[in-house]
mmCIF file as gemmi writes it, N, C-alpha and C atoms, coordinates in Angstrom:
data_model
loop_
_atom_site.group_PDB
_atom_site.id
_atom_site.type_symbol
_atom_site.label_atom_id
_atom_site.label_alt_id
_atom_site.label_comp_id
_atom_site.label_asym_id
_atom_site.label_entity_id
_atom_site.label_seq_id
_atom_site.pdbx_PDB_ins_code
_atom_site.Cartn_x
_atom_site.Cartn_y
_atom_site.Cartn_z
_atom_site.occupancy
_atom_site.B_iso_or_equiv
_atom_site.pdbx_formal_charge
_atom_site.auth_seq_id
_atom_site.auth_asym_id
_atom_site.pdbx_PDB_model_num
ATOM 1 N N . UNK Axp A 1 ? 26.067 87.89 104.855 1 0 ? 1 A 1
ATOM 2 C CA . UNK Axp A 1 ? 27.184 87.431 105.642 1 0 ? 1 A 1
ATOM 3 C C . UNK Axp A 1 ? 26.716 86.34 106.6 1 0 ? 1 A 1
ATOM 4 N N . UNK Axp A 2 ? 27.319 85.908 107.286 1 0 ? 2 A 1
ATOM 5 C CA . UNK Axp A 2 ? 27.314 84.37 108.136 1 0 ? 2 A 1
ATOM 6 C C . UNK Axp A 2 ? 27.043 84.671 109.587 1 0 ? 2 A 1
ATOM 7 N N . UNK Axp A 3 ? 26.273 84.051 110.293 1 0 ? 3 A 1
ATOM 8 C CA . UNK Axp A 3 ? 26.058 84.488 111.5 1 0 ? 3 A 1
ATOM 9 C C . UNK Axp A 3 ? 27.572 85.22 112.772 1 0 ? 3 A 1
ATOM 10 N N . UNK Axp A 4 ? 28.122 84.351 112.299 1 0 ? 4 A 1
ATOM 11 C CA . UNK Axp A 4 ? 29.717 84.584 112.72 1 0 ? 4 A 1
ATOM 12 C C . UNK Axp A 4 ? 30.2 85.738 112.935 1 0 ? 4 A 1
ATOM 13 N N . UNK Axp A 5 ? 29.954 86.162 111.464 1 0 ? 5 A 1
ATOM 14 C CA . UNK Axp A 5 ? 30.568 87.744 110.853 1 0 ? 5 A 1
ATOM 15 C C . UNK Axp A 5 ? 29.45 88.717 111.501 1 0 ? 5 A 1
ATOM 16 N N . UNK Axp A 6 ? 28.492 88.514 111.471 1 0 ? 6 A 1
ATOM 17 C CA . UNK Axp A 6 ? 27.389 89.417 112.134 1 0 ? 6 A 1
ATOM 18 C C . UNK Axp A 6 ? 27.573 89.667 113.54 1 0 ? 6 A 1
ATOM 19 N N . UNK Axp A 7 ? 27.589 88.369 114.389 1 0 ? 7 A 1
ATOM 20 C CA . UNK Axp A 7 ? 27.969 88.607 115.649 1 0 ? 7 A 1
ATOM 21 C C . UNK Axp A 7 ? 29.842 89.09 116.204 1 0 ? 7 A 1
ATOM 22 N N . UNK Axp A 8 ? 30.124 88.728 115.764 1 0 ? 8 A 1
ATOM 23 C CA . UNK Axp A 8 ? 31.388 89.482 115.803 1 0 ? 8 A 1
ATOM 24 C C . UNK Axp A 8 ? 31.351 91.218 115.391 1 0 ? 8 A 1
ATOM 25 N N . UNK Axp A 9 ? 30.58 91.514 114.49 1 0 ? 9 A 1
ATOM 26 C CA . UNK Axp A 9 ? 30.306 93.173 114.316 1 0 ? 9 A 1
ATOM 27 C C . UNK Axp A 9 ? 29.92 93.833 115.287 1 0 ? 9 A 1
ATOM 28 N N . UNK Axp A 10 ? 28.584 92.663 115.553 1 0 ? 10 A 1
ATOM 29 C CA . UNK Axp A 10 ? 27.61 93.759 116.805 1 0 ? 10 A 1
ATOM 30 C C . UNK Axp A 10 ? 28.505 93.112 118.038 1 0 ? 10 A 1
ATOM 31 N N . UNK Axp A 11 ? 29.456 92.453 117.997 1 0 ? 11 A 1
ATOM 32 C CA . UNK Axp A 11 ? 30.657 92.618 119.756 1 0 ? 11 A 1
ATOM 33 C C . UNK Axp A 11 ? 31.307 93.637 119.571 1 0 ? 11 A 1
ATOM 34 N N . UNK Axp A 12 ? 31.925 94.044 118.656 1 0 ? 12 A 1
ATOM 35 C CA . UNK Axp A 12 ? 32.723 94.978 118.189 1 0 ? 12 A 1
ATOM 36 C C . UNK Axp A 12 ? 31.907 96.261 118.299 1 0 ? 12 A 1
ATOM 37 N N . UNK Axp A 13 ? 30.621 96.469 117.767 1 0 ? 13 A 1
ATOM 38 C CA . UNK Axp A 13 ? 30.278 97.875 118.454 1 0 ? 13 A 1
ATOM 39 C C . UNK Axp A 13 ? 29.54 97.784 119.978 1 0 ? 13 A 1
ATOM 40 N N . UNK Axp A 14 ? 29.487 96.983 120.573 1 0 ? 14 A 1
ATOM 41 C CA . UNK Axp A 14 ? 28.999 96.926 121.902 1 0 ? 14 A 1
ATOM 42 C C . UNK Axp A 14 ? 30.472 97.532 122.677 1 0 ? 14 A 1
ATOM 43 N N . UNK Axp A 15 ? 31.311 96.599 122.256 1 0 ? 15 A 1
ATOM 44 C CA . UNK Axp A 15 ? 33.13 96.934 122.753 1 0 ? 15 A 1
ATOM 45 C C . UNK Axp A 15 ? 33.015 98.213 122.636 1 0 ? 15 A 1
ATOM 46 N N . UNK Axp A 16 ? 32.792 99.02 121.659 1 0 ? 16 A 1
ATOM 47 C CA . UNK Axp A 16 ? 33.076 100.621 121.618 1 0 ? 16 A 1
ATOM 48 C C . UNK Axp A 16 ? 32.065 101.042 122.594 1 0 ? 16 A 1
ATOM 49 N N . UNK Axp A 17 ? 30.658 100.958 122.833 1 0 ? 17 A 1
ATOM 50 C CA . UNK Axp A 17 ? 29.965 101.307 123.747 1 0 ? 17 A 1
ATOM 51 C C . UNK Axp A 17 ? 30.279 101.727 125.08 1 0 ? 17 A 1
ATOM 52 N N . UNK Axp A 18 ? 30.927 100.162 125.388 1 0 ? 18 A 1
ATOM 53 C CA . UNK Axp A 18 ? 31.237 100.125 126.624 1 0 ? 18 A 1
ATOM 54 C C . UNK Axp A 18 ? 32.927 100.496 127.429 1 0 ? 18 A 1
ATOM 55 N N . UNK Axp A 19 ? 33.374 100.813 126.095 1 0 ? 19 A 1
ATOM 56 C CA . UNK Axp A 19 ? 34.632 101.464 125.98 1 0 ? 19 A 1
ATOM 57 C C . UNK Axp A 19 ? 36.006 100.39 126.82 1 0 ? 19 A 1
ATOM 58 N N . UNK Axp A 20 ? 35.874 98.769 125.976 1 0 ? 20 A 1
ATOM 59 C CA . UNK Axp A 20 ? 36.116 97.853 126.476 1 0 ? 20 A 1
ATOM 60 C C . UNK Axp A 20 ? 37.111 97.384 125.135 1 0 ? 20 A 1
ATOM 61 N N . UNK Axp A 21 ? 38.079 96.369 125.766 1 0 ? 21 A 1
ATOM 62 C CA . UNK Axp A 21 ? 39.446 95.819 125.305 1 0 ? 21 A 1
ATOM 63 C C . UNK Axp A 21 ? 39.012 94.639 124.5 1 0 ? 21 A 1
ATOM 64 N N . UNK Axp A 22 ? 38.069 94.036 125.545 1 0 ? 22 A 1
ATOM 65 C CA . UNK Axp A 22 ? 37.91 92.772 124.829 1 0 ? 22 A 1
ATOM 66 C C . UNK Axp A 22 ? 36.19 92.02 125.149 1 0 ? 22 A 1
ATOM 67 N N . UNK Axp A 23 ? 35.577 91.646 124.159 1 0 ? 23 A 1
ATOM 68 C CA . UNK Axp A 23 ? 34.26 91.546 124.929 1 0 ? 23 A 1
ATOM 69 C C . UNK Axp A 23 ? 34.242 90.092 123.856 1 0 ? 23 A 1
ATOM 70 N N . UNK Axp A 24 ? 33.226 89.485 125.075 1 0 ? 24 A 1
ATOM 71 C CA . UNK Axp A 24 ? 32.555 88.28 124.547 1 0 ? 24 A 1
ATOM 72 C C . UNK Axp A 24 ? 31.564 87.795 124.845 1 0 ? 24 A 1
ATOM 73 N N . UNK Axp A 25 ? 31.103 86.742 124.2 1 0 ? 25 A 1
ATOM 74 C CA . UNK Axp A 25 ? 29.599 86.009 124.272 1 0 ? 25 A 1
ATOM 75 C C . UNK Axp A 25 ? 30.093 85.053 124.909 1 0 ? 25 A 1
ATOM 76 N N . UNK Axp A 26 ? 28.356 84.781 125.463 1 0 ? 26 A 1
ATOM 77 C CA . UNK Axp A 26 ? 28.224 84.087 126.62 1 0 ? 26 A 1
ATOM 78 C C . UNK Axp A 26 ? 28.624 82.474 126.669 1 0 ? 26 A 1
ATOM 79 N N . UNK Axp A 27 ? 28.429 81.91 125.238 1 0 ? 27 A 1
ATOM 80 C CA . UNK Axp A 27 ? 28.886 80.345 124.423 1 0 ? 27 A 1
ATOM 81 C C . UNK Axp A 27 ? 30.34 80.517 124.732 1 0 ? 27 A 1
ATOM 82 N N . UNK Axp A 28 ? 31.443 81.912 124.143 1 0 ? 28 A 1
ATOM 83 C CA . UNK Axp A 28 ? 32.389 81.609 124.169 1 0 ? 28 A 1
ATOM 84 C C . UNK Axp A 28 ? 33.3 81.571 126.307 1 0 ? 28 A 1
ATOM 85 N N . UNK Axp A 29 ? 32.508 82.071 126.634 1 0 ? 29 A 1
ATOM 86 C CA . UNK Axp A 29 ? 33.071 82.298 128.129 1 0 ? 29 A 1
ATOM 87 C C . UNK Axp A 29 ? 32.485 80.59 128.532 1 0 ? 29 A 1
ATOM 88 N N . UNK Axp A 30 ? 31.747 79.999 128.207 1 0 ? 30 A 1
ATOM 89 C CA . UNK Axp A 30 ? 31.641 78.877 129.183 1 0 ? 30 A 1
ATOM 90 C C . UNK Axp A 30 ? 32.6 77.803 128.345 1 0 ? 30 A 1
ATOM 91 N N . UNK Axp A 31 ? 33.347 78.261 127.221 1 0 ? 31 A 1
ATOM 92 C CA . UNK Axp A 31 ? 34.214 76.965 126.491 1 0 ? 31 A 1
ATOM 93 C C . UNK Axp A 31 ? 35.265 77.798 127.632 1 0 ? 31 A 1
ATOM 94 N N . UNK Axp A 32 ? 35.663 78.502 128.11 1 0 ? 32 A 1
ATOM 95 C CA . UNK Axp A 32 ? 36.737 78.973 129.023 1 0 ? 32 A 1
ATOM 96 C C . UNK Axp A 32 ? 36.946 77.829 129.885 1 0 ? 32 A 1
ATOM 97 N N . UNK Axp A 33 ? 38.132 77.399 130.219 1 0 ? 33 A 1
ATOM 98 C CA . UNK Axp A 33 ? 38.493 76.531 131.338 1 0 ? 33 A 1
ATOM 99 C C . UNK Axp A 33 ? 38.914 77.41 132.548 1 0 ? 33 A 1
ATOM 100 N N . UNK Axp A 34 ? 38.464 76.452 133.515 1 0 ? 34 A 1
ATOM 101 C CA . UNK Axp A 34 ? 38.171 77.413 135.027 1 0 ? 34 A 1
ATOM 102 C C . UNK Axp A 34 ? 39.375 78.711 135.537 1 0 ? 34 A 1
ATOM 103 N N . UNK Axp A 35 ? 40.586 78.333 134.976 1 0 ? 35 A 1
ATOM 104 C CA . UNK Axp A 35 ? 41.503 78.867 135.766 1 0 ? 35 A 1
ATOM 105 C C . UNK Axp A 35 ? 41.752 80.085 134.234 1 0 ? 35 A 1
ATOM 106 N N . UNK Axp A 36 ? 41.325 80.373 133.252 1 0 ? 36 A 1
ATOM 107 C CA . UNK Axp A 36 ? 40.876 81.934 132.655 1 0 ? 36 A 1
ATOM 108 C C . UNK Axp A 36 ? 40.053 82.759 133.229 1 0 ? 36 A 1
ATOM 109 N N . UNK Axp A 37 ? 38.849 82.876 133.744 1 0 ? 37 A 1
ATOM 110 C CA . UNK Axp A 37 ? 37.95 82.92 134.394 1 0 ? 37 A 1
ATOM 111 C C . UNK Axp A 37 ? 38.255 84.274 135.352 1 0 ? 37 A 1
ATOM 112 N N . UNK Axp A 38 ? 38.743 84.363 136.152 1 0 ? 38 A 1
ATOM 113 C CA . UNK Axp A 38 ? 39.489 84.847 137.463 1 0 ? 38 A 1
ATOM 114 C C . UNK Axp A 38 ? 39.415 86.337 137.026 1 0 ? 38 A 1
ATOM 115 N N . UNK Axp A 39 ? 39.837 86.712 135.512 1 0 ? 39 A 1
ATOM 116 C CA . UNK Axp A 39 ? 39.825 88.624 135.931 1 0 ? 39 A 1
ATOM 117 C C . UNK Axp A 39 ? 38.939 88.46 134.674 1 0 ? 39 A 1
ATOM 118 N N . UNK Axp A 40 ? 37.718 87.923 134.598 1 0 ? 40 A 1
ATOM 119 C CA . UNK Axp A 40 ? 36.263 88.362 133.94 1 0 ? 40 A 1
ATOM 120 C C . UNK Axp A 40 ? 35.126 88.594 134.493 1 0 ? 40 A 1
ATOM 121 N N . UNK Axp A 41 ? 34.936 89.689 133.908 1 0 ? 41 A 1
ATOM 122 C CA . UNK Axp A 41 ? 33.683 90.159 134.787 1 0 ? 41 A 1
ATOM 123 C C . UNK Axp A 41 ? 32.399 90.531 133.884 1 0 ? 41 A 1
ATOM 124 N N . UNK Axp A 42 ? 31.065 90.287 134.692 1 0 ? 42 A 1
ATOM 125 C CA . UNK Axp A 42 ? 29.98 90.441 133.567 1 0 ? 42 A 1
ATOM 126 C C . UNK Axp A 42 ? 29.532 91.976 133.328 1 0 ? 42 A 1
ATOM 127 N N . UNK Axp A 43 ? 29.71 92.504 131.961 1 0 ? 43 A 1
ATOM 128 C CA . UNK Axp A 43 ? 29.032 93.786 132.033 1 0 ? 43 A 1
ATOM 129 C C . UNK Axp A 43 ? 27.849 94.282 131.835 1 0 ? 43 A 1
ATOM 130 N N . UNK Axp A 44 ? 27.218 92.992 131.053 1 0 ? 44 A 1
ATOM 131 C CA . UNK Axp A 44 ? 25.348 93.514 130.896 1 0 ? 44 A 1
ATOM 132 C C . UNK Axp A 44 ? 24.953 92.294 130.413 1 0 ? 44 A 1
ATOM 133 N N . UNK Axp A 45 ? 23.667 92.147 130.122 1 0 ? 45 A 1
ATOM 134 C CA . UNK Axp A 45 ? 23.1 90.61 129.633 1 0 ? 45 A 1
ATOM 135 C C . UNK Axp A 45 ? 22.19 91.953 128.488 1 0 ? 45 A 1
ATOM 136 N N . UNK Axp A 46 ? 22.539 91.055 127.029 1 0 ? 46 A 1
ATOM 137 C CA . UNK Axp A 46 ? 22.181 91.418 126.129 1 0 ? 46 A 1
ATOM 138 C C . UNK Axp A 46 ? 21.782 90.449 124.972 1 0 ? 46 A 1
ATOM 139 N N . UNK Axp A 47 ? 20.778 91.02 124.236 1 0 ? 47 A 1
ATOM 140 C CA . UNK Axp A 47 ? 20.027 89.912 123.034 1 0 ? 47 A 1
ATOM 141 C C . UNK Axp A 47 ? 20.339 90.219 121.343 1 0 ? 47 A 1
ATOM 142 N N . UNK Axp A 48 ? 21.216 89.902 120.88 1 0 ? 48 A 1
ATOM 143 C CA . UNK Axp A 48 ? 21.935 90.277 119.301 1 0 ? 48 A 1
ATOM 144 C C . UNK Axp A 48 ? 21.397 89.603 118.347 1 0 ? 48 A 1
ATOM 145 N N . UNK Axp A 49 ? 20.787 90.461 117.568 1 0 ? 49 A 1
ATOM 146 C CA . UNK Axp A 49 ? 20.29 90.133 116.463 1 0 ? 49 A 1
ATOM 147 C C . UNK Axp A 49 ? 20.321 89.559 114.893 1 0 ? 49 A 1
């Protein structure tokens, strides 16, 4: 499978981990424009394989 599909799996079981709605990587939060931003919060710094 494609790096894509891989990282999207291992968000998806981190999401269950952390018993979370919506989770993302760190590439996709800085394409965020400033005024999304406001009710995100960081929950751990992690390295996906």
């Amino acid at each position: 499978m494609g790096d894509n599909v891989n990282l999207a799996s291992r968000l998806e079981g981190i999401n269950k981990y952390y018993d979370t709605r919506v989770i993302m990587s760190e590439d996709f939060y800085n394409q965020l424009k400033e005024k999304y931003k406001f009710a995100i919060r960081l929950l751990d710094k992690i390295t996906v394989k």
